[in-house]
C-alpha positions in Angstrom: 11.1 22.9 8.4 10.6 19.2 9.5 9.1 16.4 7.6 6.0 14.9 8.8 5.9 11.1 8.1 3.2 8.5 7.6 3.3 5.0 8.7 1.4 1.7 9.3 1.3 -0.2 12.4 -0.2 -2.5 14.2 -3.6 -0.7 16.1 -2.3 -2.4 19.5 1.6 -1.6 19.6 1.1 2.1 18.4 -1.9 3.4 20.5 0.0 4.0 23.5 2.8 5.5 21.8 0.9 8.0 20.3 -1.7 9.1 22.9 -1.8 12.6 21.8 -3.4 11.6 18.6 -6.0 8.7 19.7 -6.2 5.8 17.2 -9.6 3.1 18.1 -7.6 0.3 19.5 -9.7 -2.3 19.3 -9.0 -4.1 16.5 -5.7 -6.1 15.0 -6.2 -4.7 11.9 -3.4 -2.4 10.6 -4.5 1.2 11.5 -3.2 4.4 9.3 -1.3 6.4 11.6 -0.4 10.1 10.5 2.8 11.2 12.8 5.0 14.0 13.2 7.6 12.3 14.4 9.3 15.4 15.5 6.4 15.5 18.2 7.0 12.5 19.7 9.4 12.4 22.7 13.3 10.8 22.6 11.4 7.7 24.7 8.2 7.5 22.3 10.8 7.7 19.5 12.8 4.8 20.8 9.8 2.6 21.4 8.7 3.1 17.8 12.1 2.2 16.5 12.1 -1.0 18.7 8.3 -1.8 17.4 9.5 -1.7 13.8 12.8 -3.8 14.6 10.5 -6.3 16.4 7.7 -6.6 13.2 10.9 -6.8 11.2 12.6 -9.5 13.5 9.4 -11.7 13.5 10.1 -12.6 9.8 13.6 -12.8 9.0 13.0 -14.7 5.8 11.5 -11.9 4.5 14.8 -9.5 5.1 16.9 -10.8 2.2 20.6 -10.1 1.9 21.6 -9.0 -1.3 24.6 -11.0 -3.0 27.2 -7.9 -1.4 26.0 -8.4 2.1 26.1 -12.2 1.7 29.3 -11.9 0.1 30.9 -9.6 3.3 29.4 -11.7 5.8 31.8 -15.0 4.1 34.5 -12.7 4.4 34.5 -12.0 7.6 33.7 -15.7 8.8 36.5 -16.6 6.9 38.6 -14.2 8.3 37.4 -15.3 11.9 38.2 -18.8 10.9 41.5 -17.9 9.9 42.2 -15.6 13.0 41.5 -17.0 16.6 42.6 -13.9 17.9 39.8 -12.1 16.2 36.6 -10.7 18.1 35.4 -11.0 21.8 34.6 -14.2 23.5 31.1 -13.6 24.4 31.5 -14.0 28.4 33.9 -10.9 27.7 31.3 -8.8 25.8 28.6 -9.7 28.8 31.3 -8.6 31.3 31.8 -5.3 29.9 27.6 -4.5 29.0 27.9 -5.1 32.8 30.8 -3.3 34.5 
């Protein structure tokens, strides 16, 4: 049987993604939200993801790495350093989003 889920949000960002289950949106205080997420369509699904990422994005001092991320993240930029031949120039990676 699926999980139901409970989540904060913002009253503004989540009233139109859950319009089956009306929330007062008139306020910028955080609203409780009760969702089954297995309601909510691929689309409403997606939107909520991207809502999180962007509450998430708007404070990245808040998202600390721990000392193994920090650590792998050297690496690699050492490794890049080290390596020209490494990665994808970026006029290559917009190339292929768009062929």
């Amino acid at each position: 049987m699926a999980q139901s889920h409970d989540f904060r949000f913002k009253a503004d960002g989540i009233c139109r993604l859950i319009a089956r289950n009306p929330l007062k949106c008139n306020t910028d205080d955080m609203a409780q939200a009760h969702i089954d997420i297995n309601r909510l369509t691929r689309d409403e699904r997606l939107e909520l993801i991207e809502q999180l990422w962007d509450s998430l994005a708007g404070t990245p001092g808040e998202l600390a790495l721990t000392d193994a991320q920090r650590n792998e993240l050297d690496r690699r930029l050492d490794e890049m350093d080290r390596d020209d031949t490494l990665g994808i120039p970026w006029d290559e990676v917009v190339r292929q989003i768009r062929a």
